[in-house]
C-alpha positions as CSV (number, residue, x, y, z in Angstrom):
1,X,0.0,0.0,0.0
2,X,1.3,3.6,-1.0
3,X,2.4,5.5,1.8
4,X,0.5,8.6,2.9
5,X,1.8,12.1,2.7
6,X,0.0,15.1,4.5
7,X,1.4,18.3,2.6
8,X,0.6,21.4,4.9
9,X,1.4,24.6,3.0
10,X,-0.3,28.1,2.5
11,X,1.5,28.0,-0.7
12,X,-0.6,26.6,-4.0
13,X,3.1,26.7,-5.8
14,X,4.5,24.6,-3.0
15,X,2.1,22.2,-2.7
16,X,1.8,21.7,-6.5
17,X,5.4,20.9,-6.6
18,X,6.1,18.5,-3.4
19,X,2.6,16.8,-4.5
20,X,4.1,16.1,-8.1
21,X,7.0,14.8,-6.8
22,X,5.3,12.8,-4.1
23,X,2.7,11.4,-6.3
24,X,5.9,10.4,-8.8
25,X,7.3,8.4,-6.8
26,X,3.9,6.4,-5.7
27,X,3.1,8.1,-2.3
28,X,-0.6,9.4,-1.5
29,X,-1.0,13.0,-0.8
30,X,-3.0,14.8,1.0
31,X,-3.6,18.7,0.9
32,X,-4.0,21.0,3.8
33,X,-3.0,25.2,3.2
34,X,-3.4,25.8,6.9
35,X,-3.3,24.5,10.7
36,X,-6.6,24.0,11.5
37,X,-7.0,22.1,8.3
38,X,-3.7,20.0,8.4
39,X,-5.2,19.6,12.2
40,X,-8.5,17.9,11.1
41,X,-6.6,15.4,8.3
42,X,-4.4,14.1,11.0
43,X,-7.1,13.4,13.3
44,X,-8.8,11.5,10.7
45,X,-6.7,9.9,8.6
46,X,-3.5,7.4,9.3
47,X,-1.0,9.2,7.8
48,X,2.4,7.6,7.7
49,X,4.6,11.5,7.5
50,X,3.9,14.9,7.0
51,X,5.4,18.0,5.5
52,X,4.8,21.1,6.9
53,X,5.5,24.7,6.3
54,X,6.0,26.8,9.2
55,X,5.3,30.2,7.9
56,X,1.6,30.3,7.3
57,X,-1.5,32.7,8.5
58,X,-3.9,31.9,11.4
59,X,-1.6,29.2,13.2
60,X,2.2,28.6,12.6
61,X,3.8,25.4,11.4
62,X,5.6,25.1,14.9
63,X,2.3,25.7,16.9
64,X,0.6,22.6,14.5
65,X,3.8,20.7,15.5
66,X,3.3,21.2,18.9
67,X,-0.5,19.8,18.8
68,X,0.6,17.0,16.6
69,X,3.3,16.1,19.1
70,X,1.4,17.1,22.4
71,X,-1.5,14.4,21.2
72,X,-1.1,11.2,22.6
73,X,-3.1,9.7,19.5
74,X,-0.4,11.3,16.9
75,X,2.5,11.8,18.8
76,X,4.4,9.4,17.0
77,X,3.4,10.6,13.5
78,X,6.6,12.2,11.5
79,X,6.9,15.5,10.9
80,X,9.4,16.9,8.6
81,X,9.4,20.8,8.6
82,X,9.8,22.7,5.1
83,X,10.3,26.4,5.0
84,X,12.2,29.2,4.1
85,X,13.2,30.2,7.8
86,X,17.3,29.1,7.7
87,X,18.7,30.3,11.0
88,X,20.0,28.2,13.3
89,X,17.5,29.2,15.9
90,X,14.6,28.3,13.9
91,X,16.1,25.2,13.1
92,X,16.8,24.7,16.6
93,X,13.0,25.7,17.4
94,X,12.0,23.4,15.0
95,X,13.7,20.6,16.8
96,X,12.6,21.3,20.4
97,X,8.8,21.1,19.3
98,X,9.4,17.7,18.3
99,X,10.1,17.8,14.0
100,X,11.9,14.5,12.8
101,X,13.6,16.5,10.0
102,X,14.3,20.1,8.2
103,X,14.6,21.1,4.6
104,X,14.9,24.3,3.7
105,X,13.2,26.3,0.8
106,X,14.0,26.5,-1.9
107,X,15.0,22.2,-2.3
108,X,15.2,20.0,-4.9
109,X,13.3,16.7,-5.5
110,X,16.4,15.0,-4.2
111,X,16.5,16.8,-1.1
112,X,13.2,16.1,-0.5
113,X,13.4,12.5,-1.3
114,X,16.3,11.9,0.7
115,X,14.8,13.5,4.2
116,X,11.9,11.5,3.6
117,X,13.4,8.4,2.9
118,X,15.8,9.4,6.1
119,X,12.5,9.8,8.3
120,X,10.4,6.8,6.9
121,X,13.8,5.0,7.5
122,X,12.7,3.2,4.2
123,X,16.2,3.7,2.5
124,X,14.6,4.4,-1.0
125,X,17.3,5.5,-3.2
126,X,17.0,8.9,-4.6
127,X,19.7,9.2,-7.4
């Protein structure tokens, strides 16, 4: 069974490309452009990762984290954090809240393969 992919992003551009290379590669993806939304898939659906922006309006990337990690029902559910924040602090933020993994705006397919494959431990090769 294709593994299932929660894209969280406020950005249509963003999701459009991480879904196309998701979907490429055989994984199911799901859509959510905020929190609140990305909030309600999770509770719903069993998701095996997700990728989640953490600049977005109404409720933060880190703040979904948080919930996602602060619920004993989806603690364990991966979360790999994809923005354009690059300092070390937000990284380090990023981290303390619980994210499995951090690629930075703007990637490439590989880079976004490879922290994938790294978090779903699957060791899919991405060259």
């Amino acid at each position: 069974m294709a593994q299932r992919i929660l894209v969280v992003d406020d950005n249509p551009d963003s999701v459009a490309i991480m879904r196309n290379i998701l979907e490429s590669r055989g994984y199911t993806v799901f859509v959510a452009a905020g929190g609140a939304a990305a909030l309600q898939i999770v509770s719903k659906e069993p998701l095996d990762l997700v990728l989640l922006d953490v600049m977005m309006p109404e409720m933060s990337g880190i703040e979904v984290l948080q919930q996602i990690k602060d619920n004993s029902q989806t603690s364990r559910l991966p979360v790999i954090l994809v923005t354009a924040k690059t300092h070390d602090e937000d990284v380090m933020v990023g981290y303390q809240y619980g994210a499995d993994y951090y690629i930075t705006k703007p990637f490439t397919a590989k880079q976004l393969l490879y922290g994938i494959s790294l978090v779903l431990g699957k060791g899919e090769s991405v060259g």
